[in-house]
C-alpha positions in Angstrom: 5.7 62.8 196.9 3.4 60.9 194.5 4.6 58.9 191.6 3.6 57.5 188.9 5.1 54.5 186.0 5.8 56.3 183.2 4.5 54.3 180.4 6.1 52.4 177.5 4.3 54.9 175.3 5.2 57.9 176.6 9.1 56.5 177.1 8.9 56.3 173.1 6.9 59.7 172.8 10.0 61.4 174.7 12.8 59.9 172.6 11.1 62.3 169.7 10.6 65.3 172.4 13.6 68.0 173.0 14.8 69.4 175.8 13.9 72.9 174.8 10.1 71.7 174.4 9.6 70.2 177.5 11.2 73.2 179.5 8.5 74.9 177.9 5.6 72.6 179.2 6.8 72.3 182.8 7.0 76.3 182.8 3.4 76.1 181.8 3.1 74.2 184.9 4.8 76.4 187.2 8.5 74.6 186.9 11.9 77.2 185.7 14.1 75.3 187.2 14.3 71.8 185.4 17.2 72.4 183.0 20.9 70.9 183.8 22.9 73.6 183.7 26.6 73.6 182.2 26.5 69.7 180.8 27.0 68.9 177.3 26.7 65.9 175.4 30.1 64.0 175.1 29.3 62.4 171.5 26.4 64.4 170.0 26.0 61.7 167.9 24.7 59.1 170.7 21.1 58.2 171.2 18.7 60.4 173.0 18.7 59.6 177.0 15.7 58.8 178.6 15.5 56.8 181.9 14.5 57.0 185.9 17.1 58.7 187.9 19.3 56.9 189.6 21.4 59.0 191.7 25.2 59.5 193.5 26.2 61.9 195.6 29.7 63.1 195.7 31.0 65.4 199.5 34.5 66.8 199.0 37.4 64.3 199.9 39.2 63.9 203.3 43.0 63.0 203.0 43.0 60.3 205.5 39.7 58.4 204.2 39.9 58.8 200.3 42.9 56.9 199.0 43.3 54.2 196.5 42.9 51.3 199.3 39.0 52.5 199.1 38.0 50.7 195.9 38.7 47.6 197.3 36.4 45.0 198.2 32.4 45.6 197.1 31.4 48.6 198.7 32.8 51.3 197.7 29.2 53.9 196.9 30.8 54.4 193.3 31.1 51.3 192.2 28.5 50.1 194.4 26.0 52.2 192.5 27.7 51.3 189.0 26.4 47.7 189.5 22.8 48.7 190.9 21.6 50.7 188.8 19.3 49.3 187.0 18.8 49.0 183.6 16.9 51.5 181.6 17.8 54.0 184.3 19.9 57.2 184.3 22.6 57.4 186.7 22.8 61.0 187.5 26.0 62.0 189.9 26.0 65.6 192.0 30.1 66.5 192.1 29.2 69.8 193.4 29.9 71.4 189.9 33.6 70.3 190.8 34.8 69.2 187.3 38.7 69.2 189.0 38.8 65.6 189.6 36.5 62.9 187.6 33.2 62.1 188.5 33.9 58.2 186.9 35.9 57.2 184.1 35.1 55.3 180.8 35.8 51.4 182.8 33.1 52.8 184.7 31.0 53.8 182.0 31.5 50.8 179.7 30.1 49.0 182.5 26.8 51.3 182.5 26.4 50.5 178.8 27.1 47.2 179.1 24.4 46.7 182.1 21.7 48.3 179.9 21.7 51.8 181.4 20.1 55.0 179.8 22.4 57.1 180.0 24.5 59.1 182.8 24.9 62.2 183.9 27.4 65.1 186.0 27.8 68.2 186.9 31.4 67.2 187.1 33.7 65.9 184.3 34.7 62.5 183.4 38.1 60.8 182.4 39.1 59.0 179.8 36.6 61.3 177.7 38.0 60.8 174.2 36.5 56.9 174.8 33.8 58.1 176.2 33.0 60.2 173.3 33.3 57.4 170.7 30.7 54.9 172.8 27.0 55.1 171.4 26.1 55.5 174.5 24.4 59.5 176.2 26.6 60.9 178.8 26.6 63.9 180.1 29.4 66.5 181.9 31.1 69.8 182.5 34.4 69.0 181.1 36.9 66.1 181.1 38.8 65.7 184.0 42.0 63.3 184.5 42.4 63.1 187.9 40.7 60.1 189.6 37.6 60.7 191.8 39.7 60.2 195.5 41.2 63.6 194.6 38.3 65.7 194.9 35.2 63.6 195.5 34.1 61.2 198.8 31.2 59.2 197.1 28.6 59.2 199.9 24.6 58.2 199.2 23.5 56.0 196.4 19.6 57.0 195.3 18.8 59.9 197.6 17.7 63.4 196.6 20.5 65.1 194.9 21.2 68.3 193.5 22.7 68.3 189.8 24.1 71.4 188.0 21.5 73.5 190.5 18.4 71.4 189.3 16.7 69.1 192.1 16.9 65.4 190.9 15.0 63.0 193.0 15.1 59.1 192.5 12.7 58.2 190.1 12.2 61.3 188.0 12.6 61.3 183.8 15.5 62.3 183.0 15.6 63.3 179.1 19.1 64.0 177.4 19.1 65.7 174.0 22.3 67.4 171.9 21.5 70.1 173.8 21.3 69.1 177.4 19.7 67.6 179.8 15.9 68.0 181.6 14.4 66.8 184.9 10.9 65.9 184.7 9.1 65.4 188.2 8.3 61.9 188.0 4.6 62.7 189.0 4.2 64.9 185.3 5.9 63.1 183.3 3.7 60.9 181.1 1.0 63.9 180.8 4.0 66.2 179.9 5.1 63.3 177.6 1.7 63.6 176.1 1.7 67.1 175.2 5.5 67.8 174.5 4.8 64.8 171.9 1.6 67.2 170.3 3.9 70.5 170.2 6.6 68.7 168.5 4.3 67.8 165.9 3.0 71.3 165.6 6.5 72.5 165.4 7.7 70.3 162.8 4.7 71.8 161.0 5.7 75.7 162.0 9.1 74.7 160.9 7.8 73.2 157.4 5.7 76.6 156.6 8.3 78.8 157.7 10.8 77.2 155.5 8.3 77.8 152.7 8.3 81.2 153.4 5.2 82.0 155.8 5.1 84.6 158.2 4.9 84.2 162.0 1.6 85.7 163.2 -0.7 83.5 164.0 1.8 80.2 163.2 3.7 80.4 166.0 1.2 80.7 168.3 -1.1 79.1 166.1 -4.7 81.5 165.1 -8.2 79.5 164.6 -6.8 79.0 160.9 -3.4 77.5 161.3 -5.1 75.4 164.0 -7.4 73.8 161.5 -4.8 73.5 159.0 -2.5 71.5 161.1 -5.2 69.2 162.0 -5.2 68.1 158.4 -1.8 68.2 158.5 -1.0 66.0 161.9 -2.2 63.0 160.7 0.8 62.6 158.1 3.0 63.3 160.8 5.1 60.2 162.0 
C-alpha cells in the first residue's frame, strides 16, 4: 500500500474541512465506508482532530492473564502505546464496539495531551469522562464507561491494521475529527482530497450565504455555468 506525507498545507486545509464534506469526496472516489460509526465528540467545544493514525487493538480479556498486576513494569501495550505515540498523531483504539469496560481513562489521556497528540479515538467508552470532557483536547467514544480496561479488554498490537466502529484504520491514514464525528482518509488520498474538500467548503460557505439570502437551489447547489462564474468572483474573499 502506497503512502504519501501529507503536507503542512493540506494539515491546515483539513482543520477548515468537515467530516460530512470529505465523506462526500472519498465517495466520489469509490470509498462508503470511511465514517466512524457510533463516536461522538466528548467536549464539542475542543479543537478539530487531525493526525496519522496511531493504532491499539483491544481482544476480549482472559481471567487468569488480565488483572491489575499487568500494568506493572513498562510493557503493558496500553500504556506502552500511550508513551509512543507520537506527537501530532491520532491514537485510534478498536474495543470491539465493547463500551462495557473503558477503553483508557482521563490519566491516560492527560498524558496524550500532554505528549502533543491529535487527538484519540474508540469505539469503546472512556472513564473518568466528565474530565475528559472539560480538557481542550478531541476525543472520541461510544459512551463513558467506569470499569477499568482488565475487565473487558486484553490490549494486544500497538500500530497494526485495526478495525474501528466498522471502518478500516491502517497506521498512517488521516484521521479528521469534527463535532460530528470522525473520518478515515486512506493515507494515499489524503492531500488531493485535502485539496478539493478545502474548494467545496468554500463553495459551500458561498451556497450557504445565498441561501440565507433567500436564493433558490437549482443550479446553486450543484452549481449551473452561472453560479460557477459568480463564485469565482466570490472565492477570492473567502478566508
Amino acid at each position: 500500500m502506497t503512502t504519501t506525507t501529507l503536507t503542512a498545507e493540506n494539515r491546515e486545509k483539513l482543520k477548515r474541512v468537515s467530516s460530512a464534506t470529505l465523506t462526500t469526496a472519498l465517495f466520489k472516489r469509490g470509498f462508503r465506508n470511511v465514517f466512524i460509526q457510533d463516536v461522538r465528540p466528548l467536549n464539542p467545544a475542543a479543537p478539530r482532530m487531525v493526525g496519522e493514525a496511531f493504532t491499539l487493538r483491544y481482544i476480549p480479556a482472559r481471567e487468569d492473564i488480565d488483572h491489575l498486576g499487568m500494568f506493572e513494569g513498562t510493557q503493558h501495550p496500553q500504556r506502552r502505546a500511550v508513551e509512543d505515540c507520537p506527537a501530532g498523531h491520532v491514537m485510534v483504539i478498536d474495543s470491539r464496539k465493547d463500551a462495557r469496560a473503558a477503553s483508557a481513562g482521563g490519566i491516560l489521556v492527560s498524558r496524550l495531551m500532554q505528549r502533543g497528540v491529535a487527538g484519540v479515538v474508540t469505539d469503546g467508552g472512556f472513564r473518568d469522562s466528565p474530565e475528559i470532557a472539560a480538557m481542550a483536547f478531541p476525543t472520541y467514544h461510544n459512551r463513558p464507561s467506569a470499569p477499568t480496561n482488565l475487565i473487558r479488554h486484553h490490549a494486544l498490537d500497538i500500530n497494526a491494521p485495526i478495525g474501528c466502529g466498522d471502518v478500516p484504520v491502517y497506521p498512517g491514514d488521516i484521521i479528521v475529527g469534527d463535532g460530528e464525528g470522525v473520518c478515515v482518509v486512506p493515507a494515499h488520498l489524503a492531500n488531493e482530497v485535502a485539496a478539493e474538500a478545502y474548494e467545496q467548503t468554500a463553495y459551500e460557505d458561498f451556497v450557504e450565504e445565498r441561501v440565507r439570502a433567500g436564493q433558490g437551489i437549482f443550479g446553486l447547489y450543484p452549481a449551473n455555468a452561472e453560479t460557477k462564474a459568480e463564485f469565482a468572483k466570490w472565492r477570492p474573499g473567502w478566508s
